[in-house]
C-alpha positions as a printed NumPy array, in Angstrom:
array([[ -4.763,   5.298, -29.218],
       [ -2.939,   5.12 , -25.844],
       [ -3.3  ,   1.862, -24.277],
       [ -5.386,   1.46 , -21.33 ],
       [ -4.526,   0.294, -17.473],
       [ -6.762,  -1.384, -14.835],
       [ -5.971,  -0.065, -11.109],
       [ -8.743,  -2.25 ,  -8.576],
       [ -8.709,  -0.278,  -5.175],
       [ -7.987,   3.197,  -7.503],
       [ -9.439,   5.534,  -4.388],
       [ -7.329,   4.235,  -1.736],
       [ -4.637,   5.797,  -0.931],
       [ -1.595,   3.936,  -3.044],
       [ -4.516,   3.493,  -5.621],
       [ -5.02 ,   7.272,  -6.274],
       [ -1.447,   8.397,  -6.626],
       [ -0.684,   5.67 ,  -9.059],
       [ -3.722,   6.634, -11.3  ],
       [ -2.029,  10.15 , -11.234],
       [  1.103,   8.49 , -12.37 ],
       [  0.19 ,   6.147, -15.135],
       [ -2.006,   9.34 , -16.808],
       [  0.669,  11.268, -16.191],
       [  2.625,   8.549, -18.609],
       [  0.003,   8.958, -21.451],
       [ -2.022,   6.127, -20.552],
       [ -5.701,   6.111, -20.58 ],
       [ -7.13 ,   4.584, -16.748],
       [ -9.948,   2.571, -16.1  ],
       [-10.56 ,   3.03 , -12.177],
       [-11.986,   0.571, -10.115],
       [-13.244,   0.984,  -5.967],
       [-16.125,  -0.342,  -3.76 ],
       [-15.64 ,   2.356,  -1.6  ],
       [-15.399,   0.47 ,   1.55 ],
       [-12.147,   1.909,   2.664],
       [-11.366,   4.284,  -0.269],
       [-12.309,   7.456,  -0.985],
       [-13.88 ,   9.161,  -3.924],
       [-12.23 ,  12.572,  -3.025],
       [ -8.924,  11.068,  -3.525],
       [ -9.814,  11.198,  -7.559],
       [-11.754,  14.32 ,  -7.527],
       [ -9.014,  16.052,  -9.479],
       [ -9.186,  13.471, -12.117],
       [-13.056,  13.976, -12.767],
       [-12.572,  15.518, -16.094],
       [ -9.312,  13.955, -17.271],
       [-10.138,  12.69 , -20.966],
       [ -8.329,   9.475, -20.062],
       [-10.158,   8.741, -16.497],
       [-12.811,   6.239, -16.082],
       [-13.743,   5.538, -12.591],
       [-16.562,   2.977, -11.593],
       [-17.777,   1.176,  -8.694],
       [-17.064,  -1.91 ,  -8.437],
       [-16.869,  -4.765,  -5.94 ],
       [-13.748,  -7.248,  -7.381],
       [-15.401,  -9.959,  -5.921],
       [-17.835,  -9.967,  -8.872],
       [-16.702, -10.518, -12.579],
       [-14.906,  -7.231, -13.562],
       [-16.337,  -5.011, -15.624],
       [-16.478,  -5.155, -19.296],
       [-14.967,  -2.156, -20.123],
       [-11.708,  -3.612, -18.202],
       [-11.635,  -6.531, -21.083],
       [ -9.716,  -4.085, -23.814],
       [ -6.407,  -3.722, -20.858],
       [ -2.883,  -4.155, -21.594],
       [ -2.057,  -4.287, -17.622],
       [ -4.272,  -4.394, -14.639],
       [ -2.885,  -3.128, -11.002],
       [ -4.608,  -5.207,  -8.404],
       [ -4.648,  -2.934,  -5.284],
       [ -8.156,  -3.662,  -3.722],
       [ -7.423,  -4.811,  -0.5  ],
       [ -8.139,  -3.086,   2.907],
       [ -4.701,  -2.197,   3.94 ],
       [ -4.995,  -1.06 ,   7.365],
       [ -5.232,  -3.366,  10.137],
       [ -7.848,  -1.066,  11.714],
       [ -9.667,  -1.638,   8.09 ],
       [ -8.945,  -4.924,   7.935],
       [ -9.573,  -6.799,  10.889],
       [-13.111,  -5.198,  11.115],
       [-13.75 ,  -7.007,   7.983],
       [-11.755, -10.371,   8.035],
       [-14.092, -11.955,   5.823],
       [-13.919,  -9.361,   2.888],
       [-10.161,  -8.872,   3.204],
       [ -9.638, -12.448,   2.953],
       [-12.637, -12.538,  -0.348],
       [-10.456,  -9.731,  -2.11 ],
       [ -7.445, -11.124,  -2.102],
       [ -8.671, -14.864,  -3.236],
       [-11.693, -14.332,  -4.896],
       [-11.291, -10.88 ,  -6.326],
       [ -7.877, -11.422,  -7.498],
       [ -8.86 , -14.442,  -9.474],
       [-11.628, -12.377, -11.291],
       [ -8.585, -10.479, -11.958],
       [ -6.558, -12.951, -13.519],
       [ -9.307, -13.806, -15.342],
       [ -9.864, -10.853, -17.028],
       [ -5.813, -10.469, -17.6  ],
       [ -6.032, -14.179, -19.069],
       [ -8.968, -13.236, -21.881],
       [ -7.548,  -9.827, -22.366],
       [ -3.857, -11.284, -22.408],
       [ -2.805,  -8.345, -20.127],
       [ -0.348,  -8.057, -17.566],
       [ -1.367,  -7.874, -13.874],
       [  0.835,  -6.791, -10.792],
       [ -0.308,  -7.813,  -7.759],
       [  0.387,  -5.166,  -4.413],
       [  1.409,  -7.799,  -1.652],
       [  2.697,  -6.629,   1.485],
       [  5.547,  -6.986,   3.732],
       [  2.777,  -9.101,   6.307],
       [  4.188, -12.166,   4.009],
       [  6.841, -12.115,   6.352],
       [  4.883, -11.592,   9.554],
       [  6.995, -11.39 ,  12.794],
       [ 10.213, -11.701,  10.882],
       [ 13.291, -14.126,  12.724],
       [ 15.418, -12.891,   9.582],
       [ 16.791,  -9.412,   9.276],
       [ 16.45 ,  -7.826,   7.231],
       [ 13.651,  -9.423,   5.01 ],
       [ 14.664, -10.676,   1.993],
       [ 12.225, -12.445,  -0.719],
       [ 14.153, -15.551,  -0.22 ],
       [ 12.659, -15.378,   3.517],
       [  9.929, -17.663,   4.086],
       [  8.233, -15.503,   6.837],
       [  7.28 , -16.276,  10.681],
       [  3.15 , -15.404,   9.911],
       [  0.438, -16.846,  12.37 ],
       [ -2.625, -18.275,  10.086],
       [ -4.921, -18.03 ,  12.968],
       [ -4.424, -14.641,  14.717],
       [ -6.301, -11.273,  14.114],
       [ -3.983, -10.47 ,  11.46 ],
       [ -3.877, -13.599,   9.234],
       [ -6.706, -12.281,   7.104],
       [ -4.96 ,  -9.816,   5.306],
       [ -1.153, -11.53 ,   5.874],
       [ -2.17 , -15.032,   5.133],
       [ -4.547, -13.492,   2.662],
       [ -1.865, -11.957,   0.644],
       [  0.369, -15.241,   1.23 ],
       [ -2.242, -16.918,  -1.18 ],
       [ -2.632, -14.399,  -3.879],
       [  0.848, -14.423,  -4.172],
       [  0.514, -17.793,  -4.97 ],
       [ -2.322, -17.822,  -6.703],
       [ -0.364, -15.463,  -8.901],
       [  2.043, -17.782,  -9.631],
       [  0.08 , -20.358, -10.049],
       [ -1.812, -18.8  , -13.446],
       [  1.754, -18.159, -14.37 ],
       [  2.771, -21.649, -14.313],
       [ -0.919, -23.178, -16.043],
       [ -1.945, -20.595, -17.949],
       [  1.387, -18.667, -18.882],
       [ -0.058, -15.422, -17.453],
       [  2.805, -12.163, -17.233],
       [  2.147, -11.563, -13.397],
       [  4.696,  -9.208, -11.439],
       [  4.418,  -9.213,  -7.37 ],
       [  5.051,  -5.792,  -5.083],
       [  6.047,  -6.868,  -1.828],
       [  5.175,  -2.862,  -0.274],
       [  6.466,  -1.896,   3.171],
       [  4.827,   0.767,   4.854],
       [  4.063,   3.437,   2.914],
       [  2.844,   6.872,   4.26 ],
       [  2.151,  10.068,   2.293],
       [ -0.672,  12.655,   1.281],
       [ -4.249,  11.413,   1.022],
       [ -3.681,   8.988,   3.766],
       [ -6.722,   8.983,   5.953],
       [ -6.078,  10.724,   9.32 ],
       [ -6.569,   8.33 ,  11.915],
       [ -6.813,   5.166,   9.816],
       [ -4.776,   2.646,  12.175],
       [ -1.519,   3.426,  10.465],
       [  1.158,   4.897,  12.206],
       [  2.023,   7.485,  10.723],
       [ -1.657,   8.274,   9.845],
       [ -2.463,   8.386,  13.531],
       [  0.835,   9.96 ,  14.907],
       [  0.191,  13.044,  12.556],
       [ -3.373,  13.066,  13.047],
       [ -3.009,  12.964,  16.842],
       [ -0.255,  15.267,  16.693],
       [ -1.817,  18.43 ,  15.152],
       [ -4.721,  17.919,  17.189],
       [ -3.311,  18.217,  19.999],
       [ -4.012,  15.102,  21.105],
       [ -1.634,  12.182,  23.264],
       [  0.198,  10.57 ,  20.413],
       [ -0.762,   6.774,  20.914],
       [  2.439,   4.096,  21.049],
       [  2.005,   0.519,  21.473],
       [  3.993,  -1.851,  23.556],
       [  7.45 ,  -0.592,  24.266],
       [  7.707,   1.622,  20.991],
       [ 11.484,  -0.066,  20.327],
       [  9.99 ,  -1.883,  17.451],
       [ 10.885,  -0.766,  14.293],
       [  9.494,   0.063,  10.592],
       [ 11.185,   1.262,   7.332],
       [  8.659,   4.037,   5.745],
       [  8.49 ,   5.109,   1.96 ],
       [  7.048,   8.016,   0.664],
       [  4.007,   7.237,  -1.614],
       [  6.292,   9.125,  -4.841],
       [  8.746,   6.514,  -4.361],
       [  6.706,   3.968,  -3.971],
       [  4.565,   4.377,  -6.706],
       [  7.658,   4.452,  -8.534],
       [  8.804,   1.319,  -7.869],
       [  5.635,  -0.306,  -8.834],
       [  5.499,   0.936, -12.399],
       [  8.893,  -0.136, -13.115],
       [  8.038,  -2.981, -11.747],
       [  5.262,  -3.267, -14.128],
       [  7.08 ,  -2.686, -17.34 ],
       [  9.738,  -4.855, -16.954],
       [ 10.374,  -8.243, -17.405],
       [ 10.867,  -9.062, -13.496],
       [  9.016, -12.181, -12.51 ],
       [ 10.587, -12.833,  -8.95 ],
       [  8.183, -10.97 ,  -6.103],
       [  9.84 ,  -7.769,  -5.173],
       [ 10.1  ,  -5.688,  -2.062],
       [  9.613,  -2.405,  -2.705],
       [ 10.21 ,  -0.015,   0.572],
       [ 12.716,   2.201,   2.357],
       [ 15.736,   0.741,   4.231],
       [ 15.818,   3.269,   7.024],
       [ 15.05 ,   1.6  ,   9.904],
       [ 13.402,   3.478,  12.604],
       [ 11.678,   2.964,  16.01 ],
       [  7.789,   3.802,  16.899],
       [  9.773,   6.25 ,  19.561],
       [ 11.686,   7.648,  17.265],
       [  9.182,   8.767,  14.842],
       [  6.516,   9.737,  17.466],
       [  9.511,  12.261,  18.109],
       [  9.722,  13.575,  14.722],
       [  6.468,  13.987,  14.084],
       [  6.324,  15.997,  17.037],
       [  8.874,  18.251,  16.186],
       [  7.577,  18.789,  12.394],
       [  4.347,  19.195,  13.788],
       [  5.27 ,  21.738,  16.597],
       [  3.449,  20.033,  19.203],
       [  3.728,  19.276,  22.444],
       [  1.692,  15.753,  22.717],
       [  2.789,  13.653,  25.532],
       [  3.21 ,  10.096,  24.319],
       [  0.749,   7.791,  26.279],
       [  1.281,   3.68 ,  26.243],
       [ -1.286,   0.988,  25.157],
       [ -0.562,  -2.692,  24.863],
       [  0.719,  -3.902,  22.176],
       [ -1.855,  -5.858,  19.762],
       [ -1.331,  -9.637,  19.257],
       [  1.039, -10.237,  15.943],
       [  2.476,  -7.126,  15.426],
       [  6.182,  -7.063,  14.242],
       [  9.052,  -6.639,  16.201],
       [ 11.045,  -5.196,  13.42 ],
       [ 10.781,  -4.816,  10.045],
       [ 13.219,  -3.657,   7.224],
       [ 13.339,  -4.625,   3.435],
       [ 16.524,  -5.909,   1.576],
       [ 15.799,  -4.158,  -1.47 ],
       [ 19.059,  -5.228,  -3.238],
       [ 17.023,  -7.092,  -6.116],
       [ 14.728,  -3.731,  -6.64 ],
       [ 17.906,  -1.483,  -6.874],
       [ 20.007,  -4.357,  -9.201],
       [ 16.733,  -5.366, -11.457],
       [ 14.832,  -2.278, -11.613],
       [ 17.246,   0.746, -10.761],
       [ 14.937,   1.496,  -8.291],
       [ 16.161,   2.731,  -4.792],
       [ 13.47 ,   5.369,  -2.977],
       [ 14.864,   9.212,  -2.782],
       [ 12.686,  11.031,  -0.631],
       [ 14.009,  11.204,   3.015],
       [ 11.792,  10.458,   6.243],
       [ 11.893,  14.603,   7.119],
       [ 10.519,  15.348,   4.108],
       [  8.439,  13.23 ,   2.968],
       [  6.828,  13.612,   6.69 ],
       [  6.972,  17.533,   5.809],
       [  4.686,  16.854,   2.633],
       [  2.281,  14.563,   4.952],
       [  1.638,  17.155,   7.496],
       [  0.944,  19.835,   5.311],
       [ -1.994,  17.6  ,   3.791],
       [ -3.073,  16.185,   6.808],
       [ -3.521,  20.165,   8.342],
       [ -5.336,  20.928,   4.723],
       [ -7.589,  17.989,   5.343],
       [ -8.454,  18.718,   8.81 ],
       [ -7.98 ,  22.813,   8.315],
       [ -5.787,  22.708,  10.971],
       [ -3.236,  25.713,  11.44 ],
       [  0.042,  24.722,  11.583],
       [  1.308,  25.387,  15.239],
       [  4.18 ,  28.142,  16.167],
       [  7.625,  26.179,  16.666]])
């Protein structure tokens, strides 16, 4: 009998590829998702996969029996968005307290393993650059955004704290920006919206002065990271994330060009909190896990597009 994995948040976006990638390693998934920001066409393809299980379910409640037999649980249910999650502060902020110790919960009676999905927002508005985990992080606990950052600043030590009382095997994803297929077009993130914008026509939307900067991984990558995260015997939090560093300008441009369009660019202000820059030392991920990501920008952006103009049946546009 295969053993069985927990993913919380399984029809988001991260959440769905990583269910295709733990089956795909002969184990047998137990799905979790409220539904509030993820989708239940993401798993569609999994519907009659004899190792699937996928039920509703709200992780601020007691998790599900069924999720008592587990030899790991994933802990993704989170909105990850800021457009998600600063309409609902107060859930964001539940998920990643309250849900995550119904989590640990179940991982302590079940003696399982659980890897929390934190979030390069520990660091906020970095002053150290590139981030490394040793980095404290420059986060504001009372803006718009401290929901989710501050949010994820306590299950991380929540996390740790089980570890320390209880002797619970807890592994911690620090994720930066992560874009690929089965993103939701126009979901606040900027790739999501550049793309979506893009084949529509549409101005492509760039905030402030569109110098700052993000490093973007594609979802294969960074799905990878996580599992080998997983199964090893790593205890330190982790960033997992691409080190290619590249301004909002910059890849409003090539989306433009992969997309064929000719989208003027048009300026809105930028919103209170967001980084200035923003780029993962990943030298303990590449040293501890042999993990380093392998798909480049142009092509991961290439696999992306062609979704997004499936999703929206959108022809792709004469270059």
């Amino acid at each position: 009998m295969s053993e069985l994995m927990v993913v919380t948040g399984a029809a988001g976006f991260l959440g769905s590829h990583l269910c295709d990638a733990l089956l795909a390693r002969g184990y047998e998934v137990l799905a979790l998702d409220d539904f509030s920001t993820g989708t239940p066409s993401n798993l569609a393809h999994l519907d009659q996969h004899p190792g699937f299980r996928l039920l509703r379910h709200d992780i601020t409640e007691p998790l599900p029996p069924q999720a008592d037999g587990a030899s790991g649980i994933f802990n993704l249910a989170c909105p990850a968005s800021p457009l998600h999650y600063q309409r609902r502060p107060v859930q964001t902020v539940l998920a990643s307290t309250i849900g995550l110790n119904n989590v640990l919960e179940t991982a302590r009676r079940a003696n399982a393993r659980v890897l929390q999905a934190s979030t390069s927002e520990v660091y906020g508005d970095p002053l150290v650059h590139p981030q490394s985990e040793r980095y404290f992080g420059n986060v504001n606990p009372l803006g718009p955004r401290a929901c989710y950052d501050e949010g994820k600043r306590c299950a991380e030590a929540l996390c740790l704290a089980y570890r320390r009382q209880y002797g619970l095997q807890v592994r911690i994803a620090r994720i930066f920006n992560s874009y690929g297929p089965r993103l939701l077009p126009g979901d606040g993130r900027v790739v999501s919206n550049f793309i979506s914008q893009a084949i529509a026509g549409q101005p492509l939307t760039v905030y402030g002065s569109g110098e700052q900067t993000r490093s973007f991984c594609f979802v294969e990558d960074t799905i990878d990271g996580l599992v080998r995260l997983m199964l090893s015997e790593v205890e330190q939090p982790l960033n997992i994330g691409a080190t290619d560093e590249h301004t909002m300008l910059e890849l409003a441009q090539i989306v433009l060009k992969l997309t064929g369009s000719n989208s003027p660019l048009v300026r809105q202000p930028l919103p209170v909190d967001d980084p200035r820059r923003r780029r993962p030392d990943i030298g303990n991920a590449r040293r501890l896990l042999g993990w380093t990501p392998r798909v480049s920008l142009n092509e991961g952006l290439r696999r992306t597009i062609r979704h997004f103009r499936q999703t929206l049946r959108t022809p792709a546009l004469e270059s």
